[in-house]
Each structure stands twice: as structure tokens, then as C-alpha cells.
SEMI-374347 format. One record per residue: residue number from 1; residue in one letter; x, y, z of N, C-alpha, C in turn. Coordinates in nm, 3 decimals, padded with zeros to 5 digits, always signed. Example, Ala and Ser with C-alpha at 12.3 -4.5 7.8 and 13.67 -1.06 7.14 Angstrom:
2
pos=1 code=A nx=+01.319 ny=-00.569 nz=+00.780 cax=+01.230 cay=-00.450 caz=+00.780 cx=+01.320 cy=-00.330 cz=+00.780
pos=2 code=S nx=+01.285 ny=-00.225 nz=+00.708 cax=+01.367 cay=-00.106 caz=+00.714 cx=+01.290 cy=+00.003 cz=+00.787
This chain:
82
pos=1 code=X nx=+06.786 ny=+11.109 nz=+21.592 cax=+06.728 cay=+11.238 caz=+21.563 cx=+06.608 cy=+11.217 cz=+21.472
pos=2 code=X nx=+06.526 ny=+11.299 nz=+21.529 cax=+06.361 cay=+11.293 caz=+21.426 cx=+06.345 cy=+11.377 cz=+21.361
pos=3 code=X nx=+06.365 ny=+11.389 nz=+21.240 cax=+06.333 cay=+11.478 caz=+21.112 cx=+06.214 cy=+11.441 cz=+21.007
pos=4 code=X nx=+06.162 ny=+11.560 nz=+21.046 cax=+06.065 cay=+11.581 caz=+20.942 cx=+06.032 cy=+11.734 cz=+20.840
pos=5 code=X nx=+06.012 ny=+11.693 nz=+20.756 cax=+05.969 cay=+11.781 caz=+20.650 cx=+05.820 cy=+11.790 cz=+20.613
pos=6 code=X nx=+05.821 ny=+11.946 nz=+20.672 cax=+05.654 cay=+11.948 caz=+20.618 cx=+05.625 cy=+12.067 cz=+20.426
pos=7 code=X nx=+05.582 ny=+12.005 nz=+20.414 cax=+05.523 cay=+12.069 caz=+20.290 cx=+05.421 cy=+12.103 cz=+20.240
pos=8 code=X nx=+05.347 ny=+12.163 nz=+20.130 cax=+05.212 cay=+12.129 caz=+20.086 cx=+05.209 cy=+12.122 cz=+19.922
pos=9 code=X nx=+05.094 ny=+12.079 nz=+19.937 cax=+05.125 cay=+12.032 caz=+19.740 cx=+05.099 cy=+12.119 cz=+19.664
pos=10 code=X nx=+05.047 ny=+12.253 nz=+19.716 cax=+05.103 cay=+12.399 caz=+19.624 cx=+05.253 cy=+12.504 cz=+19.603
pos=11 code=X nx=+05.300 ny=+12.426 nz=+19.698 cax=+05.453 cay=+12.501 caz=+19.729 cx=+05.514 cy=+12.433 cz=+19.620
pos=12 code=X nx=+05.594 ny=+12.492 nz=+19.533 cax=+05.646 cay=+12.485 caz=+19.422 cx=+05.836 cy=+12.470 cz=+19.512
pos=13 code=X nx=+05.824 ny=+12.538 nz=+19.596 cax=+05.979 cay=+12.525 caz=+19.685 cx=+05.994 cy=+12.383 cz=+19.767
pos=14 code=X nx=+05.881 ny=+12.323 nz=+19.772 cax=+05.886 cay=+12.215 caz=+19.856 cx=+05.944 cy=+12.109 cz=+19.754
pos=15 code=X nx=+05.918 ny=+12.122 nz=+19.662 cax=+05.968 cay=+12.024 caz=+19.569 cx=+06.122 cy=+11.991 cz=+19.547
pos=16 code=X nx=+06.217 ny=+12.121 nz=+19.526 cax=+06.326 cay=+12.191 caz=+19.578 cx=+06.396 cy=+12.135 cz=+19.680
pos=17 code=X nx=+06.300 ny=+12.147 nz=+19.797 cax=+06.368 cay=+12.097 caz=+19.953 cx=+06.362 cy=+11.923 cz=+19.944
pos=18 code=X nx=+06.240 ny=+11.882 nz=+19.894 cax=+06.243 cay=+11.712 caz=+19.881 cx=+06.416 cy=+11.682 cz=+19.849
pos=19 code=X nx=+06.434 ny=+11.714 nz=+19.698 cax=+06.531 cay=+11.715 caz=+19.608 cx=+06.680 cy=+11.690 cz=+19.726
pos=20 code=X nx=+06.665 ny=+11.797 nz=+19.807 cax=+06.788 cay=+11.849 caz=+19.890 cx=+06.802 cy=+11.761 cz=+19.996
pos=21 code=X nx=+06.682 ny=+11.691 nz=+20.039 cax=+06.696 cay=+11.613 caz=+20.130 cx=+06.681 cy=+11.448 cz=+20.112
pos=22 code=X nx=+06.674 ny=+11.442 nz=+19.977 cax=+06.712 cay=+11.317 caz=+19.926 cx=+06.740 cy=+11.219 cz=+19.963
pos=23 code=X nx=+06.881 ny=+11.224 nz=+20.014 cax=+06.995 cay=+11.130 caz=+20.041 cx=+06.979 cy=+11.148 cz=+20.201
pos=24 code=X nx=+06.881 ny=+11.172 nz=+20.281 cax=+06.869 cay=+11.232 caz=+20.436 cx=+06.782 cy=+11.131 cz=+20.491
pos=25 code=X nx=+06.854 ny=+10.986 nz=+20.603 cax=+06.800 cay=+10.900 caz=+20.643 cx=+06.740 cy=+10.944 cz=+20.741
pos=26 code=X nx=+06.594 ny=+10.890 nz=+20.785 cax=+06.522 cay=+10.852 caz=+20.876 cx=+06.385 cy=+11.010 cz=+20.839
pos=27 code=X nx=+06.405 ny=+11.015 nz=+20.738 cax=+06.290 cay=+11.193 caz=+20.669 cx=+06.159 cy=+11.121 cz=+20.687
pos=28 code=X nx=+06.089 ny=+11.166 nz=+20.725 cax=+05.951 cay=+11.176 caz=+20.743 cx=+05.879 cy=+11.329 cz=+20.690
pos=29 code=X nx=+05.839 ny=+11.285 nz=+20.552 cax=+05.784 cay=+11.365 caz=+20.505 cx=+05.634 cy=+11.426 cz=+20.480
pos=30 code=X nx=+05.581 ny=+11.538 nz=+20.545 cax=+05.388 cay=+11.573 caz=+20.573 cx=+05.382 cy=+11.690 cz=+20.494
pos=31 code=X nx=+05.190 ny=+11.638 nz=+20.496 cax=+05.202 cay=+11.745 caz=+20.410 cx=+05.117 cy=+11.814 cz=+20.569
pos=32 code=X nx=+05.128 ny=+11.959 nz=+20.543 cax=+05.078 cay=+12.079 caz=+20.615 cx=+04.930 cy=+12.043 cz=+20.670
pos=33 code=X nx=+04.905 ny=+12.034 nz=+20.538 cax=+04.748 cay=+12.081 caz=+20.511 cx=+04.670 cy=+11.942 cz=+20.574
pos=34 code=X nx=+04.720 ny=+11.806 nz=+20.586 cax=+04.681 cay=+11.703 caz=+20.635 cx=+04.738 cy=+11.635 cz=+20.790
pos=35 code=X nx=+04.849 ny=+11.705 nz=+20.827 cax=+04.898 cay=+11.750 caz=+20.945 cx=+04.909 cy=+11.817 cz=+21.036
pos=36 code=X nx=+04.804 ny=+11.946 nz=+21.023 cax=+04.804 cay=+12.022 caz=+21.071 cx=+04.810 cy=+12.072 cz=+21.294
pos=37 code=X nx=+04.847 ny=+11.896 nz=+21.287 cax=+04.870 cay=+11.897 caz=+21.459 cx=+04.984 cy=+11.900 cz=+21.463
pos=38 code=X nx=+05.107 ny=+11.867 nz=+21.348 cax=+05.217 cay=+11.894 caz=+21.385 cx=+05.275 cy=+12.033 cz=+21.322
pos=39 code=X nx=+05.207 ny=+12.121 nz=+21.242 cax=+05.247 cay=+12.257 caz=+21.229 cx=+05.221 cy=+12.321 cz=+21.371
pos=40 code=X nx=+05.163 ny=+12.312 nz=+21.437 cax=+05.072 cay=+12.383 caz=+21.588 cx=+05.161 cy=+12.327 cz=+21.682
pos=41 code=X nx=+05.236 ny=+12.213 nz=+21.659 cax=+05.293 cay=+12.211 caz=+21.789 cx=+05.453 cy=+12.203 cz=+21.781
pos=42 code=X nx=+05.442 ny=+12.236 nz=+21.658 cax=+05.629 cay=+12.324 caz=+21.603 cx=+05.590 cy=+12.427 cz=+21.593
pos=43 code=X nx=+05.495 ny=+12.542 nz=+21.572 cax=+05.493 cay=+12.641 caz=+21.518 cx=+05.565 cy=+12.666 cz=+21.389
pos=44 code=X nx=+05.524 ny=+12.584 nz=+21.329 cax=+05.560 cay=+12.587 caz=+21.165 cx=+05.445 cy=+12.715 cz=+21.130
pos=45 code=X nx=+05.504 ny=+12.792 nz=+21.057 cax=+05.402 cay=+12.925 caz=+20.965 cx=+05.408 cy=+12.942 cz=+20.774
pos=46 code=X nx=+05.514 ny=+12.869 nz=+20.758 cax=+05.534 cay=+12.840 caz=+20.626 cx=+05.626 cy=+12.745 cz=+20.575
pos=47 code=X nx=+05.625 ny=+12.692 nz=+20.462 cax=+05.662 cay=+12.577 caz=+20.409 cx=+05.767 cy=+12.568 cz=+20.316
pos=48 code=X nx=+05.849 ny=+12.533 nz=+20.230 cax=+05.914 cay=+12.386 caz=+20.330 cx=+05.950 cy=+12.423 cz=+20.477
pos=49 code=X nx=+05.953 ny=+12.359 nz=+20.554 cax=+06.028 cay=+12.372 caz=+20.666 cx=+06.031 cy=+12.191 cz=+20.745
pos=50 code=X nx=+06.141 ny=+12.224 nz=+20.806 cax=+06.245 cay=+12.074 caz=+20.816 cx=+06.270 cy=+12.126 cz=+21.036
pos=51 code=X nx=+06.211 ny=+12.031 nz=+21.045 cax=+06.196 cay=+11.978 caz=+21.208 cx=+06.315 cy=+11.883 cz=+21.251
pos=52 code=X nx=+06.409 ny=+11.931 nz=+21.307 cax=+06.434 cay=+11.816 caz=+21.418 cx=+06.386 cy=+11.809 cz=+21.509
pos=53 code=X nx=+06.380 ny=+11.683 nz=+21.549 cax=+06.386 cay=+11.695 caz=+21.724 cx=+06.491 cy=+11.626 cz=+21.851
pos=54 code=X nx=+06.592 ny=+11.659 nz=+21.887 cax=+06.721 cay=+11.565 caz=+21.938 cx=+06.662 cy=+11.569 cz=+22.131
pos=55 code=X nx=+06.715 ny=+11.474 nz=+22.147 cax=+06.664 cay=+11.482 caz=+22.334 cx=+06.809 cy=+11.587 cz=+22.362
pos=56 code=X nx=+06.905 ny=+11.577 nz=+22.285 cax=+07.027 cay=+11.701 caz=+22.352 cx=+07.001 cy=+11.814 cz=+22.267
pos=57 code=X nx=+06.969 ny=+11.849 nz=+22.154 cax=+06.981 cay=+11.976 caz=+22.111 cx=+06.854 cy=+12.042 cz=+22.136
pos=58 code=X nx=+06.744 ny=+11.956 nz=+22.205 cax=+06.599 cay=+12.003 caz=+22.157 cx=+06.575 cy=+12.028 cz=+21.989
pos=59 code=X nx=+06.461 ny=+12.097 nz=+22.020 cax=+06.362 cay=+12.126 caz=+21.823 cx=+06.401 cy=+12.246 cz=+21.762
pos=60 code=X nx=+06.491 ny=+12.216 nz=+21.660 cax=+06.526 cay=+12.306 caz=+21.586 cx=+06.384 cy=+12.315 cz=+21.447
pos=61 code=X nx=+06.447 ny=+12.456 nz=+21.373 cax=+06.327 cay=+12.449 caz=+21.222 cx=+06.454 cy=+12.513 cz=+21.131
pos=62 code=X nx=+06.452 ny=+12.431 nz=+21.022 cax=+06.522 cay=+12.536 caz=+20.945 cx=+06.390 cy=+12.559 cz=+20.838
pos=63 code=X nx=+06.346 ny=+12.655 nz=+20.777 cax=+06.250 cay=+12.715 caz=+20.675 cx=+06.324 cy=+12.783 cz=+20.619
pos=64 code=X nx=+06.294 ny=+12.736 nz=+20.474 cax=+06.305 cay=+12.765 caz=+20.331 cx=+06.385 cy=+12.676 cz=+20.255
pos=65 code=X nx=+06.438 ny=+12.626 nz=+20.171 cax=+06.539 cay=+12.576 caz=+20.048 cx=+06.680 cy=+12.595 cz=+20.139
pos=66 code=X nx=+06.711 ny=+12.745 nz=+20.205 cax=+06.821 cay=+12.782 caz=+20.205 cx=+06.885 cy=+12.732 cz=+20.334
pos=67 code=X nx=+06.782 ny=+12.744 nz=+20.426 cax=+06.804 cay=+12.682 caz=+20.568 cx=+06.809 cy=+12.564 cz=+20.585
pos=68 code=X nx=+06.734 ny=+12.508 nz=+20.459 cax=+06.747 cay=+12.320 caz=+20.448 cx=+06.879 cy=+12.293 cz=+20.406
pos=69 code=X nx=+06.929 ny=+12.363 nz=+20.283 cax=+07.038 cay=+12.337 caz=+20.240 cx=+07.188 cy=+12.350 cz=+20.290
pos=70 code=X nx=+07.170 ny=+12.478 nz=+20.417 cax=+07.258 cay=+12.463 caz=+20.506 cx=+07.288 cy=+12.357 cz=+20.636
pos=71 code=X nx=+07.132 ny=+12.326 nz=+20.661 cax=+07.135 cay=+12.196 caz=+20.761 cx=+07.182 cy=+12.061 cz=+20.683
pos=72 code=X nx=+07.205 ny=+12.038 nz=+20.573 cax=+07.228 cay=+11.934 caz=+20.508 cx=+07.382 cy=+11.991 cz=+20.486
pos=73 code=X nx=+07.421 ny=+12.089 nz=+20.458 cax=+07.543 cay=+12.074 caz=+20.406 cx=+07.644 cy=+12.118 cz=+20.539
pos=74 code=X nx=+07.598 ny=+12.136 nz=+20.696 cax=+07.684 cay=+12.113 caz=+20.782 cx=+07.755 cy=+12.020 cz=+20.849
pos=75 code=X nx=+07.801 ny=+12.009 nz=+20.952 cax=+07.871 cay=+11.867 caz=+21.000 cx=+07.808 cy=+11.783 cz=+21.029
pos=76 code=X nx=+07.841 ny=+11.644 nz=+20.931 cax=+07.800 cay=+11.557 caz=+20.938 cx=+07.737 cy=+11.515 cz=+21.085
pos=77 code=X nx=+07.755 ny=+11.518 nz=+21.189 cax=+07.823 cay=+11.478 caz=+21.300 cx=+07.714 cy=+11.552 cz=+21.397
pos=78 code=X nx=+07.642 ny=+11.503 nz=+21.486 cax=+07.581 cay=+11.649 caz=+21.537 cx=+07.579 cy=+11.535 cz=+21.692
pos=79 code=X nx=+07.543 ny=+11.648 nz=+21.782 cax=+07.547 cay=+11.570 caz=+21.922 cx=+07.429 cy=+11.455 cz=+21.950
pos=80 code=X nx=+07.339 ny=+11.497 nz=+21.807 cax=+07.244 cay=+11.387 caz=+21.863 cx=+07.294 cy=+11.278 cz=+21.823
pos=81 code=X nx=+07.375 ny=+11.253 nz=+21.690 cax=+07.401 cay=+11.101 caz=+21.624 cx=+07.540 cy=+11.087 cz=+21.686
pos=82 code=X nx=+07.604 ny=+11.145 nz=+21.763 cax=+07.744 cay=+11.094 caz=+21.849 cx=+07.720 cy=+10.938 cz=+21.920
């Protein structure tokens, strides 16, 4: 699974989401503002926001602290890392 976190270095919440995703192997972390080919082709509109991409679940987004913190704190286990 390909996860990434996009951010920018005025978001005061992105700092927050880093924090949360810490301990979260294989993170690839961008900023927005220097990436801006991969906000356009997630349709990312605001920041933090956290990309997968699984060949079985397809591209999920969770956006904000809260949606990160629920994707981190669900089952371990997901169909892509089976």
C-alpha cells in the first residue's frame, strides 16, 4: 500500500498529522505547494490529507487530524497488506 501525506508548511494541523503518523511504515511525506501534480490527480483541496493507494481497495483520502487518526487507529490488517 502507497501512502502519502500531503501538507504545507503553513498548516499548523499538519504538524499534528506528522505526529500521528509517526510510527506509519512506507509514509511518503509532500508538501502541497511543491507537489502540486499530486494534489490534481487525488483531488486533494485541503491539508493534512493522507492518500492511499491499494490495487484492491483503490485511492482512498482521509483529511484532517481526525480522519488520519481514525485510519491509523483501525485494523491493523487491511486487504491490501493480507
Amino acid at each position: 500500500m502507497e501512502k502519502i501525506l500531503l501538507t504545507s508548511k503553513t498548516c499548523k494541523y499538519c504538524i499534528t498529522a506528522k505526529e500521528i503518523l509517526k510510527d506509519t511504515s512506507d509514509l511518503l511525506i509532500k508538501d502541497i505547494e511543491e507537489n502540486e501534480e499530486l494534489a490534481i490527480k487525488y483531488g486533494v483541496r485541503a491539508v493534512p490529507t493522507l492518500v492511499t493507494v491499494c490495487k484492491i481497495e483503490g485511492v482512498k483520502s482521509y483529511v484532517g487530524t481526525d480522519k488520519i487518526e481514525e485510519f491509523v487507529n483501525k485494523s491493523k490488517k487491511t486487504a491490501c497488506e493480507l
